[in-house]
ROTORNU-151877 format. One record per residue (C-alpha): residue number from 1; x, y, z. Coordinates in steps of 0.5 Angstrom, whole numbers, always signed. Layout:
N
[NUM,[X,Y,Z]]
...
// end
This chain:
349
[1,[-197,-96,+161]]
[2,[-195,-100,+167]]
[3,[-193,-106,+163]]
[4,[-187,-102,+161]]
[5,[-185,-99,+167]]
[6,[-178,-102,+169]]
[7,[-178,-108,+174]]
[8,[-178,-106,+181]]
[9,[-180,-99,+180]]
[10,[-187,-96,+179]]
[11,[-189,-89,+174]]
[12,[-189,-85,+182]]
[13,[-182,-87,+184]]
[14,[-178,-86,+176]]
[15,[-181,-79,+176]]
[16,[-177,-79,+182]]
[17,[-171,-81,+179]]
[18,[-173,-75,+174]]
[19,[-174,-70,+179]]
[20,[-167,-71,+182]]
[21,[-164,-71,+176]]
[22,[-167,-64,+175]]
[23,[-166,-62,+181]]
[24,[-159,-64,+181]]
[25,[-158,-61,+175]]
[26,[-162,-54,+176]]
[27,[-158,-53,+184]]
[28,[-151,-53,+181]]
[29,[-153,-48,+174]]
[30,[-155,-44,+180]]
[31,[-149,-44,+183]]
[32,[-145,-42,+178]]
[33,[-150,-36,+177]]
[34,[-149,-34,+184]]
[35,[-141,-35,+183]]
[36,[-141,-30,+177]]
[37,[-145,-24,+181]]
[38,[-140,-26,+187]]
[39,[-144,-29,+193]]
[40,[-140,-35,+193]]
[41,[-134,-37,+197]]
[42,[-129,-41,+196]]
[43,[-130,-47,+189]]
[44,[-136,-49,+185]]
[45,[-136,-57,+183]]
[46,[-141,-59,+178]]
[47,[-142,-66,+177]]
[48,[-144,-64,+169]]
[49,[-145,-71,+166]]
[50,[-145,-75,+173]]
[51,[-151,-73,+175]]
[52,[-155,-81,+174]]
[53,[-149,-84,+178]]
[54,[-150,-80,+185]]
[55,[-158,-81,+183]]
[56,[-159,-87,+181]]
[57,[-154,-90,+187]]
[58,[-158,-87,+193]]
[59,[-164,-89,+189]]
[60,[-164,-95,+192]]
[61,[-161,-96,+198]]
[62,[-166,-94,+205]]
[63,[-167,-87,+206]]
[64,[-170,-84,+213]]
[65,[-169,-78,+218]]
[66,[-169,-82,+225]]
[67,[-163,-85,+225]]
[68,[-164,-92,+223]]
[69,[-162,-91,+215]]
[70,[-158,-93,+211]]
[71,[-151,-88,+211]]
[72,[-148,-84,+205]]
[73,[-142,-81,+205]]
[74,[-142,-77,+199]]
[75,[-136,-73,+194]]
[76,[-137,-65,+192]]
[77,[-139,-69,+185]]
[78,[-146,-73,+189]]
[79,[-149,-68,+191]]
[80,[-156,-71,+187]]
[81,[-154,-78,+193]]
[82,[-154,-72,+198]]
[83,[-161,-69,+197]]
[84,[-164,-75,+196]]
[85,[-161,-77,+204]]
[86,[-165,-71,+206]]
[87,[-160,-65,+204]]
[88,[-164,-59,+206]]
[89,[-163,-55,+198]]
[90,[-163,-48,+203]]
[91,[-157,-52,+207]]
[92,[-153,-53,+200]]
[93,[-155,-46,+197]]
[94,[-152,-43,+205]]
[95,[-146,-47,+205]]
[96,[-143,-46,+198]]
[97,[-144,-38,+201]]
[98,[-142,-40,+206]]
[99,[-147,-37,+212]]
[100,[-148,-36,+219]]
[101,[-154,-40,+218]]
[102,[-152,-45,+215]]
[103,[-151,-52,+217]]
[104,[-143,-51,+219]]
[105,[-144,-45,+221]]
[106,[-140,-42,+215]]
[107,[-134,-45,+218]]
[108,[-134,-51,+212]]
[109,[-137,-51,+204]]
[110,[-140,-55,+199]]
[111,[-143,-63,+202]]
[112,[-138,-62,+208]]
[113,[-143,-63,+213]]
[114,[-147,-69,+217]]
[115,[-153,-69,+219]]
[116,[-153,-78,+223]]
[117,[-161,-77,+224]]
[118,[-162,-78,+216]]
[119,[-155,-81,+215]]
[120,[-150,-78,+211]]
[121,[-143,-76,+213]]
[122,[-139,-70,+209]]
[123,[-133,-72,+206]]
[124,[-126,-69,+210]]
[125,[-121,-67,+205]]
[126,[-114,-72,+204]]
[127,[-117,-77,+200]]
[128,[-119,-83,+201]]
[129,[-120,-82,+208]]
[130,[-128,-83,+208]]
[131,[-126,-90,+205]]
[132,[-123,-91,+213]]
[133,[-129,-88,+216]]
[134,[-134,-92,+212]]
[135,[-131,-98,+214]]
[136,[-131,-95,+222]]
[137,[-139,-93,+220]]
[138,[-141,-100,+217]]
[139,[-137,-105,+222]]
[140,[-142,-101,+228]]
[141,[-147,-104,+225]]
[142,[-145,-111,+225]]
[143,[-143,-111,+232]]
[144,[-150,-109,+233]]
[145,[-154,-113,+229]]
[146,[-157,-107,+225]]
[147,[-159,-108,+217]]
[148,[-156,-104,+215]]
[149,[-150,-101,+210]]
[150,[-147,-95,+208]]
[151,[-144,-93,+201]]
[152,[-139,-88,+200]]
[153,[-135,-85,+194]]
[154,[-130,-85,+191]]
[155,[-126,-83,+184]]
[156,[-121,-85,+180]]
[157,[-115,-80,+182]]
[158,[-116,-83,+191]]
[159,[-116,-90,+188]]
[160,[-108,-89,+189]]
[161,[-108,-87,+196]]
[162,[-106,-91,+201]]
[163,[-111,-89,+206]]
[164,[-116,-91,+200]]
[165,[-113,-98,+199]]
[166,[-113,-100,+208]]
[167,[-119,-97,+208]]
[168,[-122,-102,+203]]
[169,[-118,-108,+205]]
[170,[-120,-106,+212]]
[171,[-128,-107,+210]]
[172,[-127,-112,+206]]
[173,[-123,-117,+212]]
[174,[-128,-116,+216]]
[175,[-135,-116,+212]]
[176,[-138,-110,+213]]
[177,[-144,-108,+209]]
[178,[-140,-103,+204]]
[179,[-141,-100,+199]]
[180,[-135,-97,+194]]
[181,[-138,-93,+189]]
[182,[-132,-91,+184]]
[183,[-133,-86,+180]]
[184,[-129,-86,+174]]
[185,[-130,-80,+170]]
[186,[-122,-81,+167]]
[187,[-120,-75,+170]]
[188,[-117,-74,+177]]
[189,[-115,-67,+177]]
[190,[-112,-65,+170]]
[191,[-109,-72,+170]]
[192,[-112,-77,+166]]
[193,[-114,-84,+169]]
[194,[-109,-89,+165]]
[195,[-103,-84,+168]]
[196,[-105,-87,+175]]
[197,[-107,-94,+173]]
[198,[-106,-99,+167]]
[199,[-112,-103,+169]]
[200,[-118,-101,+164]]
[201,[-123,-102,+169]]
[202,[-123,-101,+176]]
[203,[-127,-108,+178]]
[204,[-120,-111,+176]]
[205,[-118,-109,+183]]
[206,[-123,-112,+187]]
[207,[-122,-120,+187]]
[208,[-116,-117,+190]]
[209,[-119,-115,+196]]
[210,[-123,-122,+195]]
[211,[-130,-117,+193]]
[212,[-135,-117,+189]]
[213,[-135,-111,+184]]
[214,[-140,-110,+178]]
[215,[-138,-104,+173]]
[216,[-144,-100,+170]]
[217,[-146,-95,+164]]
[218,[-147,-88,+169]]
[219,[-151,-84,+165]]
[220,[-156,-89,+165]]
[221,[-159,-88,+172]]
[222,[-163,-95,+171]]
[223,[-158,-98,+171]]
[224,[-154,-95,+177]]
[225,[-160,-96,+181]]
[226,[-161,-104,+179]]
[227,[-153,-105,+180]]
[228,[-152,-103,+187]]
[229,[-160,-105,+189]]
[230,[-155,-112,+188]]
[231,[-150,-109,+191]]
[232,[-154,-108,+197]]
[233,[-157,-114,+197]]
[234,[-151,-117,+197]]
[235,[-148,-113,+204]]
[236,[-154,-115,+208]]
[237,[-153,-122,+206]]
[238,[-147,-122,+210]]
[239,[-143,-123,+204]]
[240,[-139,-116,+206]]
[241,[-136,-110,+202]]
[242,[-138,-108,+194]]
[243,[-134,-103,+189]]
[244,[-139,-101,+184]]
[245,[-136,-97,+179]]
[246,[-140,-92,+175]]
[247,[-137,-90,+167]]
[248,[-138,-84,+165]]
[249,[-134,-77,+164]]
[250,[-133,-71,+168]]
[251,[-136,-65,+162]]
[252,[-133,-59,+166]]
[253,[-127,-58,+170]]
[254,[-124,-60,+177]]
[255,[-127,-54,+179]]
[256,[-130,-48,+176]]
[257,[-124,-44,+176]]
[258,[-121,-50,+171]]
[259,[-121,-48,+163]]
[260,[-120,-56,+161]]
[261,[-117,-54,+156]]
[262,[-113,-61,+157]]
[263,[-118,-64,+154]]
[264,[-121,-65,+147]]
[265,[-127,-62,+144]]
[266,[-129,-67,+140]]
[267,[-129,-72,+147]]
[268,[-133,-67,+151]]
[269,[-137,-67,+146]]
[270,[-138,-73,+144]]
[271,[-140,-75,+152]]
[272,[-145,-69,+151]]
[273,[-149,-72,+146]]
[274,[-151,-78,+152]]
[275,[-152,-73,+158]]
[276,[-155,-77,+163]]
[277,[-162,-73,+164]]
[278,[-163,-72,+156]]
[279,[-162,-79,+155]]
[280,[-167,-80,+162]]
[281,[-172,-75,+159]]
[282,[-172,-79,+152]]
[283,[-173,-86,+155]]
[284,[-179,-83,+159]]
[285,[-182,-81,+153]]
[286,[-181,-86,+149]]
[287,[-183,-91,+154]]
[288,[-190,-88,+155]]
[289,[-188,-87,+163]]
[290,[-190,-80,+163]]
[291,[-191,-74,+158]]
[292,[-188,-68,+155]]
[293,[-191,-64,+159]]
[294,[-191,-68,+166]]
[295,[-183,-68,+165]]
[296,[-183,-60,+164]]
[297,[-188,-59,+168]]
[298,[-182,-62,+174]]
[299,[-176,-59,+171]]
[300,[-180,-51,+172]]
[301,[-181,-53,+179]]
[302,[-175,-55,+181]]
[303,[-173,-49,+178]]
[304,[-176,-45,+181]]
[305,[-175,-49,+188]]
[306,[-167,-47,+187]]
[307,[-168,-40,+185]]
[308,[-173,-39,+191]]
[309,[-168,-43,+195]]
[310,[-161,-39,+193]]
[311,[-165,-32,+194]]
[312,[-167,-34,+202]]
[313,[-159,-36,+203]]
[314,[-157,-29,+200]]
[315,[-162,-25,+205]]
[316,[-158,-28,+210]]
[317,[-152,-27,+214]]
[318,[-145,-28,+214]]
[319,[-141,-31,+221]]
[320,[-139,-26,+226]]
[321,[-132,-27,+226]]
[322,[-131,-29,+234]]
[323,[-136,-34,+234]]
[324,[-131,-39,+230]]
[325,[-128,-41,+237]]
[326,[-135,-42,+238]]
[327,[-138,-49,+238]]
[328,[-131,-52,+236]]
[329,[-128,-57,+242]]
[330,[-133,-54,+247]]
[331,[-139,-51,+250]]
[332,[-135,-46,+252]]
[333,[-132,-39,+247]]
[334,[-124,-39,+248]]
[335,[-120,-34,+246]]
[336,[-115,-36,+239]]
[337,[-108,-40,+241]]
[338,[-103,-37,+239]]
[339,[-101,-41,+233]]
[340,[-106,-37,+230]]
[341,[-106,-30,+233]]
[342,[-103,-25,+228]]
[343,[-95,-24,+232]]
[344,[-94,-31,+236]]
[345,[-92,-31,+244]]
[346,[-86,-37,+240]]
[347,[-84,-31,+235]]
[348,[-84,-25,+240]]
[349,[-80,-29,+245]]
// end
């Protein structure tokens, strides 16, 4: 068996690639469960057919929880990168239900939050801003001497923001160890991608920066895993910032309130038939890397581990109100400003 196993990885490490994958997958349907039984607050995002990228990206870069890893920031759509990073799966379940024991205590959703320890920075909403922070993150190491690079994601839509541009441009003059993964799922929003750039492929955009860039299938997550260990080892060569693009389709909505009926059936379907995890799952059998059961086996636990996980952050509560001037600026409560109190002092005057 071991002579067919893909270079670089053992039979143990692509079994770990298939559990994240089926974790991925199996956390986010368990969320639209909890939203259609109305535990959840604010949006469901799902990454239905981009599941391979965020695995396979984060699959090969540096993963620890003291410190000194590598440093992910991640998109509502990564979540398969967040928890390979050490996302707690509990911490997802309580932020998507927004609970006061989860890790921004109710007060943000989804993957906005951090945890510097296991590195990974949640993503602030304006678009293309994480880019700018990225740059900051991975200029630090470079001013330390510490190996190490950071990755963020992007898709296609926030490609045409400008902070996206001086982000990247500010990376790419300075060599800092980055890497951009774009992903380029041909929607942004409602808006298809060649309504905001005539370029077929997003590398095009690179040698504009003076930047290697590498364009890879991302429903195959080999793939992706084997193009950005390139990518890294070319950031903490010296050789500065990477773009990665990831080729896939997004399969599902922006959000789940999105009906997508924008889009062809007959495209959803024809991008259905290479489904990332079925295409892993076959490839694992037909190589002999593991057996039917094996893979079953692991998409039953991973199952479970969600339903175990979704049904604890349930039990557990909501944010009391007055505590969300706690912890915001200082140690110490303040009362609200007046900007928010329900008849202001500037109003009434």
């Amino acid at each position: 068996m071991a002579e067919n196993l893909s270079p670089g990885l053992d039979r143990d490490q692509l079994l770990e690639l298939y559990r994240a994958l089926c974790l991925t997958r199996a956390a986010e349907e368990r969320l639209e469960l909890l939203q259609k039984q109305g535990h959840m607050t604010g949006g469901l995002y799902r990454s239905l057919g981009q599941e391979a990228g965020a695995v396979g990206a984060a699959f090969a870069l540096r993963r620890r929880t003291d410190g000194t890893g590598d440093f992910l920031a991640p998109t509502v759509r990564a979540v398969g990168a967040l928890f390979l990073f050490g996302g707690d799966l509990v911490d997802f379940f309580r932020q998507y239900m927004a609970r006061a024991t989860g890790p921004t205590k109710g007060r943000e959703a989804n993957v906005h939050w951090v945890d510097y320890q296991k590195g990974f920075v949640g993503p602030v909403s304006p678009l293309g801003t994480m880019l700018e922070v990225m740059a900051g993150i991975t200029l630090s190491f470079n001013l330390r001497g510490e190996d190490r690079v950071g990755m963020v994601f992007y898709g296609d839509g926030a490609s045409s923001t400008g902070a996206w541009h001086e982000g990247l441009n500010f990376a790419a003059v300075q060599r800092c160890p980055l890497i951009l993964m774009v992903e380029a799922n041909q929607w942004a929003f409602s808006s298809p991608t060649v309504k905001n750039t005539r370029l077929e492929s997003f590398t095009e955009k690179a040698p504009g920066y003076g930047i290697a860039a590498e364009s890879v299938d991302g429903t195959d997550v080999l793939a992706v895993y084997e193009a950005v260990a390139r990518a890294a080892a070319r950031a903490r060569s010296g050789e500065g910032a990477q773009m990665v693009e990831l080729r896939y389709f997004r399969r599902l909505g922006h959000a789940q309130h999105d009906s997508q009926d924008y889009v062809d059936p007959a495209l959803i379907a024809e991008w259905a038939a290479r489904d990332p995890l079925e295409l892993f799952h076959t490839r694992m059998l037909d190589r002999g890397w593991a057996p039917e059961g094996e893979l079953l086996a692991i998409r039953q636990e991973v199952e479970q581990e969600c339903e175990v996980a979704a049904e604890q952050a349930i039990a557990e509560p909501m944010p009391f109100g007055p505590d969300a001037v706690d912890d915001v600026y200082t140690d110490v409560s303040m009362p609200h400003p007046w900007t928010r109190a329900e008849i202001s002092d500037s109003r009434s005057a």
